[in-house]
C-alpha positions as a Markdown table, in Angstrom:
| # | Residue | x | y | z |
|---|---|---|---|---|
| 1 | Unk | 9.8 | 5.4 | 21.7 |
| 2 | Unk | 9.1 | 3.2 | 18.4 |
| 3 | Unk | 9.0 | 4.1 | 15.1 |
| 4 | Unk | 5.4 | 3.9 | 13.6 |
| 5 | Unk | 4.9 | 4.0 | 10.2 |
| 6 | Unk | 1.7 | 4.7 | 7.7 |
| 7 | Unk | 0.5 | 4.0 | 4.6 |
| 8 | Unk | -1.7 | 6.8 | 3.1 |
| 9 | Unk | -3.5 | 6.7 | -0.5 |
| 10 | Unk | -5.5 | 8.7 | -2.6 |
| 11 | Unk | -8.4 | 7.5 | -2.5 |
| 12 | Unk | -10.3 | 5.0 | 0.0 |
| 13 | Unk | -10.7 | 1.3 | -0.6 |
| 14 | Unk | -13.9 | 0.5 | -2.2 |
| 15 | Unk | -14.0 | -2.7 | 0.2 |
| 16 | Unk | -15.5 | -2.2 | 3.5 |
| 17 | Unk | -13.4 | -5.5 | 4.9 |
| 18 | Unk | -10.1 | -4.4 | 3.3 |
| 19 | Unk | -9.6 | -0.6 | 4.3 |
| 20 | Unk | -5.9 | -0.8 | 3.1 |
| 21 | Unk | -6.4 | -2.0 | -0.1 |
| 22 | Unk | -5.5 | -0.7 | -3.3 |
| 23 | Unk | -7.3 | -0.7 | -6.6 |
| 24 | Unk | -6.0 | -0.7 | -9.7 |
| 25 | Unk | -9.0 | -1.3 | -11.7 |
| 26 | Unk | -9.1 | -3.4 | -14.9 |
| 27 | Unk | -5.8 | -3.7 | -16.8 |
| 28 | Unk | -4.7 | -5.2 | -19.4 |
| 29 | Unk | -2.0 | -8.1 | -19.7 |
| 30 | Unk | -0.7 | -5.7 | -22.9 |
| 31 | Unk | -0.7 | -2.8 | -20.3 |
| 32 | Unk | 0.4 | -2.2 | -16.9 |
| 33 | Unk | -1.0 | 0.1 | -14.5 |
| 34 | Unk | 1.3 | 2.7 | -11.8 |
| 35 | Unk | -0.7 | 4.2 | -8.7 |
| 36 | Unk | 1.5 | 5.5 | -6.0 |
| 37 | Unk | 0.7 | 5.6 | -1.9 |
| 38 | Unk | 2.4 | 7.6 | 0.5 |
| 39 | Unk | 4.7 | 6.2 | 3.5 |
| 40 | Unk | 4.7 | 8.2 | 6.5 |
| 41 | Unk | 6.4 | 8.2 | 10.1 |
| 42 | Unk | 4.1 | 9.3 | 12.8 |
| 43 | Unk | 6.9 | 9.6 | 15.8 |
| 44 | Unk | 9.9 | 11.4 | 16.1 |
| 45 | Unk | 12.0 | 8.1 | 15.8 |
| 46 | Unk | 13.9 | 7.3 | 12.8 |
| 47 | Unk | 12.3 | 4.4 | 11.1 |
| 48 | Unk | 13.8 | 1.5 | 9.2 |
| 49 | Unk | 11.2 | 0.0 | 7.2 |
| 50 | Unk | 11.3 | -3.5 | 4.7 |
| 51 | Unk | 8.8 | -4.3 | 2.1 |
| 52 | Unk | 7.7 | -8.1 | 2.4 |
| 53 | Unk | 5.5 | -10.3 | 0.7 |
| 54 | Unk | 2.9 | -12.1 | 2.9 |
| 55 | Unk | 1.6 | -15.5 | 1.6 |
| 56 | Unk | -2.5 | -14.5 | 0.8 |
| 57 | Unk | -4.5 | -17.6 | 2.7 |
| 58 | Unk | -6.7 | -20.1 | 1.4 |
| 59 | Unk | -9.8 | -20.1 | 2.6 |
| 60 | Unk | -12.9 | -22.9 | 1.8 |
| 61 | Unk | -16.1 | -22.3 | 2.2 |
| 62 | Unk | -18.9 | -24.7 | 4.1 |
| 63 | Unk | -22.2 | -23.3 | 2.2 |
| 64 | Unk | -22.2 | -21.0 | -0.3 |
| 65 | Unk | -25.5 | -19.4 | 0.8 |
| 66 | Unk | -23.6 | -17.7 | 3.9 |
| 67 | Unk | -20.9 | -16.9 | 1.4 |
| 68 | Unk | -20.2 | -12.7 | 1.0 |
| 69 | Unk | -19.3 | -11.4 | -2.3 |
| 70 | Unk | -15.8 | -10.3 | -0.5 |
| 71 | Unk | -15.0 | -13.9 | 0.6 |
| 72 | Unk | -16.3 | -15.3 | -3.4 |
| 73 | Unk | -13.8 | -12.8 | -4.8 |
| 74 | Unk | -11.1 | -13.9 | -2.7 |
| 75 | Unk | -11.4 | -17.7 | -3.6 |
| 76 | Unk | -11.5 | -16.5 | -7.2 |
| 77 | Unk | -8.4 | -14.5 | -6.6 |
| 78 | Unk | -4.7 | -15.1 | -7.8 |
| 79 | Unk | -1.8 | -14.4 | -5.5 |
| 80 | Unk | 1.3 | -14.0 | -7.9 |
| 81 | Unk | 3.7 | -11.3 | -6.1 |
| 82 | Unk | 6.0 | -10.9 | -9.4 |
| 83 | Unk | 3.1 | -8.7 | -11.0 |
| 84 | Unk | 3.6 | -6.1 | -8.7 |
| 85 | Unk | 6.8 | -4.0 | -8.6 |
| 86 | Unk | 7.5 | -1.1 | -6.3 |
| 87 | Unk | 9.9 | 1.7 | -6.9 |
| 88 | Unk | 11.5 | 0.9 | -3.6 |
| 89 | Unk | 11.3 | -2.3 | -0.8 |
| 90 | Unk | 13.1 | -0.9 | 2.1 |
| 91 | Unk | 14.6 | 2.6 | 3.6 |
| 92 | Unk | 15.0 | 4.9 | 6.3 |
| 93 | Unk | 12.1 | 7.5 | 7.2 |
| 94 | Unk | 12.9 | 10.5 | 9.6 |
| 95 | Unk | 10.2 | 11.4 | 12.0 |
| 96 | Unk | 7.8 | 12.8 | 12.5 |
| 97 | Unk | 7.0 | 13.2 | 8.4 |
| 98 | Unk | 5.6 | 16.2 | 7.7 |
| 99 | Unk | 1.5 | 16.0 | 7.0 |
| 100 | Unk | 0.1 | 15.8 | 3.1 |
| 101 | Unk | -2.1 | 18.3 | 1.9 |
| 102 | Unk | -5.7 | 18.2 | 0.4 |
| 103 | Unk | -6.2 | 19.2 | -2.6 |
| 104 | Unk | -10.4 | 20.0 | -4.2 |
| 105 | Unk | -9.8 | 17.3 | -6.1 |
| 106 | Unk | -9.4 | 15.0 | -3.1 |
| 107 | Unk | -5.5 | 14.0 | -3.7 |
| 108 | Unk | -3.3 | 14.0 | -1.5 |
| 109 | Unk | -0.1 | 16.1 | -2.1 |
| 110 | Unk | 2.9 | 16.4 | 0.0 |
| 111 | Unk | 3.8 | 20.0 | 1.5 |
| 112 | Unk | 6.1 | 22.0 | 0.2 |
| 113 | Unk | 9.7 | 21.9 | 2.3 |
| 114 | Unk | 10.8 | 25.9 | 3.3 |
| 115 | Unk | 14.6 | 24.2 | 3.5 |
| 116 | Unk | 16.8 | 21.5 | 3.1 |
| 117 | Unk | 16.3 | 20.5 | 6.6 |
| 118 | Unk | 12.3 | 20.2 | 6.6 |
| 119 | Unk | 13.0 | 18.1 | 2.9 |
| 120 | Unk | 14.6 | 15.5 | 5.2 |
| 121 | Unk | 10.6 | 14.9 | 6.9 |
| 122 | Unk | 9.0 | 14.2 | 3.7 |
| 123 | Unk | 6.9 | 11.4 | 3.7 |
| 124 | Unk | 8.1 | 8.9 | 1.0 |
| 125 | Unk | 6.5 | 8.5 | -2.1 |
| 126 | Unk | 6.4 | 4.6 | -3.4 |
| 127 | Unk | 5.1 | 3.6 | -7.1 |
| 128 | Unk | 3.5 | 0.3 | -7.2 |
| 129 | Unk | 3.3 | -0.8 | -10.8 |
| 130 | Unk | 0.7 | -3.9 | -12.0 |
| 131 | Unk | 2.0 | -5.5 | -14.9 |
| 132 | Unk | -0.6 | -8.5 | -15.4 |
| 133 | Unk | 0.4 | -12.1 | -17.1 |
| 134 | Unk | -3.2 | -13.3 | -17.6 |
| 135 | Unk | -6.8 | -11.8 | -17.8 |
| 136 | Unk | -7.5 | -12.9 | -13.6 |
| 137 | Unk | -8.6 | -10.8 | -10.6 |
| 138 | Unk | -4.3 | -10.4 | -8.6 |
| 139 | Unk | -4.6 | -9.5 | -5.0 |
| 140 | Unk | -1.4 | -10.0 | -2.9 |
| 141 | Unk | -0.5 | -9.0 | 0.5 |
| 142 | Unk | 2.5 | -6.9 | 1.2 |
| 143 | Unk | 3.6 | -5.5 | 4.7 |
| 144 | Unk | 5.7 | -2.6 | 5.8 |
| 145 | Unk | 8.0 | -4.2 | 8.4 |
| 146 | Unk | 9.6 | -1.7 | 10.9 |
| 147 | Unk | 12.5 | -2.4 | 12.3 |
| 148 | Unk | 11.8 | -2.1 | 16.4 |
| 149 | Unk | 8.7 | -0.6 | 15.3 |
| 150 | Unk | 5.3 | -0.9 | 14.7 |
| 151 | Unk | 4.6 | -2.2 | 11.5 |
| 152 | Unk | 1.7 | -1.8 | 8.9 |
C-alpha cells in the first residue's frame, strides 16, 4: 500500500478553479499574516512527506475578451516563495491520522487523543506565515511530496 496524504483547511477556497488554495486576505507589508492547514494520512502506511516549491507558470493571453477574471488575476500575480514560511517542510506522518472534528463555528479541530499511543495518529498541524515585501497580489505553488506515495 502507499502512503496518501491530505491537506485540509478551514475554510473552502473562494476560487472555483483553485479548490486547494489558501487565502490570506489583504495584508500589510508592515504586517504579516499566520493561517494554519491540517496534514493528514489517509492509509495505514507511514508517510514521509517534503514541502517543495513549484515554479507558478506563465501564461499569455490571445484576446482579452475570452479572458476569466481567474486567468487576469493570475497574470497580475507575483510568485516570490520567500514570503511564505511554514512552521515545518518535511516529516513523518503515521497512518491512518485520526479524523478532525467540526465545530458550529465551522473550524476544524483535531480530536482529542484518549492515550499516548492514539497522540502518535494526529494529523499534523503546519503554520503558513505571509510576510509581504510589496503592496502586490503573492500566489505560489507549494506541493506535499510523499515519499513512495501519493502526493498532494
Amino acid at each position: 500500500m502507499r502512503p496518501r496524504l491530505v491537506v485540509l483547511t478551514d475554510f473552502l477556497s473562494k476560487n472555483d478553479y483553485a479548490m486547494d488554495e489558501l487565502d490570506f486576505g489583504r495584508v500589510n507589508v508592515e504586517r504579516d499574516r499566520t493561517i494554519h492547514v491540517y496534514l493528514s494520512n489517509t492509509t495505514d502506511v507511514t508517510a514521509k512527506w517534503q514541502l517543495n516549491y513549484v515554479k507558478f507558470p506563465k501564461k499569455t493571453t490571445i484576446g482579452h475578451n475570452t479572458t476569466t477574471a481567474w486567468e487576469i488575476e493570475n497574470m497580475e500575480k507575483t510568485d516570490d516563495a520567500e514570503v511564505f514560511e511554514f512552521s515545518a517542510t518535511n516529516g513523518i506522518l503515521k497512518g491512518t491520522s485520526l479524523p478532525l472534528r467540526k465545530v458550529p463555528e465551522g473550524l476544524l479541530v483535531p480530536p482529542v487523543p484518549k492515550d499516548e499511543e492514539e497522540r502518535k495518529y494526529l494529523p499534523s498541524k503546519l503554520y503558513v506565515k505571509l510576510k509581504p515585501k510589496a503592496h502586490v497580489l503573492y500566489k505560489s505553488k507549494f506541493r506535499f511530496i510523499c515519499e513512495n506515495g501519493l502526493s498532494c
